[in-house]
C-alpha positions as CSV (number, residue, x, y, z in Angstrom):
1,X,-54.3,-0.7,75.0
2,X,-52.8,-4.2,74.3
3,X,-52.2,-4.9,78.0
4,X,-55.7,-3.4,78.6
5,X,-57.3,-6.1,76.4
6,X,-55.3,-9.0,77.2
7,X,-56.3,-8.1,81.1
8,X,-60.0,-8.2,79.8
9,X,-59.1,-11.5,78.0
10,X,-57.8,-13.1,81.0
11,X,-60.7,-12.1,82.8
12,X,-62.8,-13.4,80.7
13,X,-61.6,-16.6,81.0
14,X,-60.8,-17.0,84.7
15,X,-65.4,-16.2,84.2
16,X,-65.9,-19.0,82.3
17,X,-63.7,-21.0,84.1
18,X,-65.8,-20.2,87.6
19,X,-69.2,-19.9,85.4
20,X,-68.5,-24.0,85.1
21,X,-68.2,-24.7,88.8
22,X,-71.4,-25.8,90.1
23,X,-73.4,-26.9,93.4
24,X,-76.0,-28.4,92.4
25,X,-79.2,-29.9,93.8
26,X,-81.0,-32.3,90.9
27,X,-84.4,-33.7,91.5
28,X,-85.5,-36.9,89.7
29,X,-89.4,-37.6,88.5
30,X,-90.7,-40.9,86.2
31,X,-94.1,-41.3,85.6
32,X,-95.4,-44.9,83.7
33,X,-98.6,-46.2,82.7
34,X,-98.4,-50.0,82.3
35,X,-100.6,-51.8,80.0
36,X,-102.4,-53.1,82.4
37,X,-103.4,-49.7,83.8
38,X,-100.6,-49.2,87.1
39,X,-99.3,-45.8,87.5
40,X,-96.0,-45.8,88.8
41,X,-94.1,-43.4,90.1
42,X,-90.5,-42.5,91.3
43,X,-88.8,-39.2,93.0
44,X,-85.3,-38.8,94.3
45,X,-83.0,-35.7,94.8
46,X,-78.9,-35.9,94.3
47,X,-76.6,-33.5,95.5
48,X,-73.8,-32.9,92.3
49,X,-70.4,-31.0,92.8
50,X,-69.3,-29.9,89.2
51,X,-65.7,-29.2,88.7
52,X,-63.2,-28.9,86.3
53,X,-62.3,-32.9,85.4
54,X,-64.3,-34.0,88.9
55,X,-68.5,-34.7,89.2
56,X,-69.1,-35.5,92.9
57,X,-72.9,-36.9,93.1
58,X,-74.5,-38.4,96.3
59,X,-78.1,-39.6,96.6
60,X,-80.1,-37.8,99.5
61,X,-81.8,-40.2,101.6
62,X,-84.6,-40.2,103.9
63,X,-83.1,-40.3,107.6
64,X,-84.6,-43.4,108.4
65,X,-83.0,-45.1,105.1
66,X,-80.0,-45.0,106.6
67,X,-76.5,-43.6,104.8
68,X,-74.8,-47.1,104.8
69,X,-76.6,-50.1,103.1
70,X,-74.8,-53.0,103.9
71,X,-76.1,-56.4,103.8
72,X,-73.6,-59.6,105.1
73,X,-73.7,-62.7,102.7
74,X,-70.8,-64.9,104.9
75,X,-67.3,-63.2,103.9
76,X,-69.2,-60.9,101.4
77,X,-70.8,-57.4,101.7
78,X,-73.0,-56.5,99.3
79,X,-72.0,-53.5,97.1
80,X,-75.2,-51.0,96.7
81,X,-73.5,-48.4,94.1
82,X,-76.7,-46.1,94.4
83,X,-75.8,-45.1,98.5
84,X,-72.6,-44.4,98.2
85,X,-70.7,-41.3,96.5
86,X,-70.2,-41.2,92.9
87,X,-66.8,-39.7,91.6
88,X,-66.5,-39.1,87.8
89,X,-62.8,-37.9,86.7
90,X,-61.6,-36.9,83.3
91,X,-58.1,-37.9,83.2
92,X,-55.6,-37.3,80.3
93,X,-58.6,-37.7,78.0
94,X,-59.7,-40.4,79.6
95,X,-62.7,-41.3,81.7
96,X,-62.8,-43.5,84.9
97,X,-65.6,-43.9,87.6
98,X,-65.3,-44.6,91.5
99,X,-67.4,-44.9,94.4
100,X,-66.7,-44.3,97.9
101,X,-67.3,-45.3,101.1
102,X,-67.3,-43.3,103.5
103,X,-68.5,-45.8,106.2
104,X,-65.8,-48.2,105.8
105,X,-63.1,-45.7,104.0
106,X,-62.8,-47.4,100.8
107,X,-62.7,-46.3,97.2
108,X,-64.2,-48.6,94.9
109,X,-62.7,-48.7,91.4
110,X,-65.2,-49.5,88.4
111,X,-63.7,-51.4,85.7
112,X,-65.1,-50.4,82.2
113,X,-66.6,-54.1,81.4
114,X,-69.0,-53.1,84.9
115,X,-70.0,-49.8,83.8
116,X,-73.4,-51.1,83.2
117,X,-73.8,-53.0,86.2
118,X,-73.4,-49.3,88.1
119,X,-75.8,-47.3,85.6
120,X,-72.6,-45.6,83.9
121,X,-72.4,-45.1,80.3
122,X,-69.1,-44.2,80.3
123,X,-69.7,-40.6,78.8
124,X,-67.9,-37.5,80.3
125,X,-70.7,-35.2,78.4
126,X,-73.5,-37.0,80.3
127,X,-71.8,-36.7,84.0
128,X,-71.0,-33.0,83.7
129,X,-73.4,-31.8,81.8
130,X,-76.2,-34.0,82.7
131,X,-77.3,-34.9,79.1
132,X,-75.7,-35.3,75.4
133,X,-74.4,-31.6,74.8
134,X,-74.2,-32.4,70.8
135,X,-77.7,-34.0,70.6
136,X,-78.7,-30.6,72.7
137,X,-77.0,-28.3,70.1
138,X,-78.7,-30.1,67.1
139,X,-82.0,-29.1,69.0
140,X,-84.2,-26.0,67.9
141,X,-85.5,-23.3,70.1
142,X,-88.5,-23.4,71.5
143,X,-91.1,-20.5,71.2
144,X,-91.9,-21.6,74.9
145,X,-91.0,-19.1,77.1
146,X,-88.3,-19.0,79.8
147,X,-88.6,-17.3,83.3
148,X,-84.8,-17.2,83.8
149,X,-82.8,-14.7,82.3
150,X,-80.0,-16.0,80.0
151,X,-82.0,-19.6,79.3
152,X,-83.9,-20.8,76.9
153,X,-86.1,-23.9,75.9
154,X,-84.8,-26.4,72.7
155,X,-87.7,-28.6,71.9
156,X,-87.6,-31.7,69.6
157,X,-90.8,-34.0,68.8
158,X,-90.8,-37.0,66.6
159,X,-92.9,-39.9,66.0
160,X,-95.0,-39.3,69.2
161,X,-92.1,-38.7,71.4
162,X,-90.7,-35.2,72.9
163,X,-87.7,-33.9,74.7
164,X,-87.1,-30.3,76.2
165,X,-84.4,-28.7,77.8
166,X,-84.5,-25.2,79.4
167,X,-80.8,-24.8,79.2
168,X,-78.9,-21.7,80.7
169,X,-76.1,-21.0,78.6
170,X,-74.2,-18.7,81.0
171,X,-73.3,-21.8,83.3
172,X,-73.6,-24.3,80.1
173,X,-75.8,-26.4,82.5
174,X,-79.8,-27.5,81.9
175,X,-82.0,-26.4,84.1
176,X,-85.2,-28.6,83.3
177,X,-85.2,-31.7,81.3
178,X,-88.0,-33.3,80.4
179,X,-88.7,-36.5,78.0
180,X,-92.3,-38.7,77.4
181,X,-94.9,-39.2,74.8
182,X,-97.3,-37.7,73.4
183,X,-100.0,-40.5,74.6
184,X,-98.6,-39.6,78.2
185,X,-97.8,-43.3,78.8
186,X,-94.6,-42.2,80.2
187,X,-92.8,-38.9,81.1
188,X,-89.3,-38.2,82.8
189,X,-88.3,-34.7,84.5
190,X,-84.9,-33.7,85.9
191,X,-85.0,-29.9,87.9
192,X,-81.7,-28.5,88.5
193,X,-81.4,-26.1,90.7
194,X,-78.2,-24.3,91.1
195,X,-76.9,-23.9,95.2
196,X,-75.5,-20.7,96.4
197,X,-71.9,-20.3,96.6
198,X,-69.8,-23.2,95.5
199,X,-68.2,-25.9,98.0
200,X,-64.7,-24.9,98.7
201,X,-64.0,-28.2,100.9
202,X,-64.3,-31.0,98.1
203,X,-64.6,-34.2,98.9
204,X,-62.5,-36.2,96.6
205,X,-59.5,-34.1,98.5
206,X,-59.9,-36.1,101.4
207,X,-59.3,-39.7,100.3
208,X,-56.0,-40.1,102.1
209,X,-55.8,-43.2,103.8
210,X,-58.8,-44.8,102.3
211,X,-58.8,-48.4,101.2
212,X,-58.4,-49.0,97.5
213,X,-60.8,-51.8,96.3
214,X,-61.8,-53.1,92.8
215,X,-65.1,-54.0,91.4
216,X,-64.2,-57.7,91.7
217,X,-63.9,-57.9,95.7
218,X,-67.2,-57.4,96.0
219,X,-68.6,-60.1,93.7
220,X,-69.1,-63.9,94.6
């Protein structure tokens, strides 16, 4: 019996180990009003590969955008962070945050004074799960219901402003988050949708030989 339940144990773990693995598709929306009475609008879609200690996201562009922006300014090339690779690692506890090119086979090392200057906040919790995991545990349930089985909705709304997350906690990842006000002057929404299968061919394997660069070479 003990061997029977320390089977089922390990079983259970070697689940939640897999559940955690992810392909990922994740669509971006923003919706303002200005003051003066614009609407403005932006959509993107990312492609995420969530690992144990590695988040792999790439931006999905148009064809015609091209998959390499690169702009000569004399000896300089100008470093666009949002079309190249993004590599997130957890390391001893630690945090660090690349970005690679695969154009010119060089991995860019971000140094944690430039974390703003490449949209990073330097959180773990936001890369792999997408959003703050405590501030989504503090969060009630919603009445609102779900149409996927295992997920539900946390709601909070204060002083005019809401946030929801329809968060499947199976695969401990959110499905839909959505953030605005109440006067509908603004409203964000992130869809996650979860690929088929899982990537077996990762691309942070297959840095051999690529160039090691720092933050610094690309700035004047």
């Amino acid at each position: 019996m003990k061997k029977l339940l320390l089977l089922a144990a390990t079983l259970s773990v070697a689940f939640v180990a897999s559940a955690s693995d992810l392909d990922l598709k994740v669509t971006y929306y923003s919706k303002v009003i200005t003051p003066e009475g614009v609407t403005r609008e932006a959509r993107y879609e990312e492609q995420m590969l969530r690992r144990a200690a590695h988040v792999w996201t790439m931006r999905v562009l148009p064809a015609h955008a091209g998959a390499h922006d690169e702009h000569k300014q004399g000896a300089h090339r100008h470093f666009n962070h949002v079309v190249l690779a993004r590599h997130v690692v957890q390391e001893g506890g630690k945090t660090r945050i690349e970005f690679i090119d695969a154009h010119d086979r060089e991995v860019v090392a971000i140094p944690p004074a430039e974390y703003g200057n490449v949209n990073f906040d330097g959180s773990w919790d936001h890369a792999y799960y997408l959003l703050d995991s405590k501030r989504l545990k503090a969060m009630p349930l919603s009445s609102r219901a779900s149409t996927v089985a295992g997920a539900r909705w946390r709601e909070r709304e204060e002083k005019g402003l809401f946030e929801r997350v329809l968060w499947d906690e199976q695969r401990q990842v959110p499905l839909i988050i959505e953030s605005g006000d109440k006067a509908a002057t603004f409203f964000n929404r992130v869809d996650i949708a979860i690929q088929p299968g899982v990537t077996r061919d990762l691309p942070w394997q297959k840095l051999k030989g690529y160039a090691q660069k720092e933050y610094s070479d690309f700035l004047d």
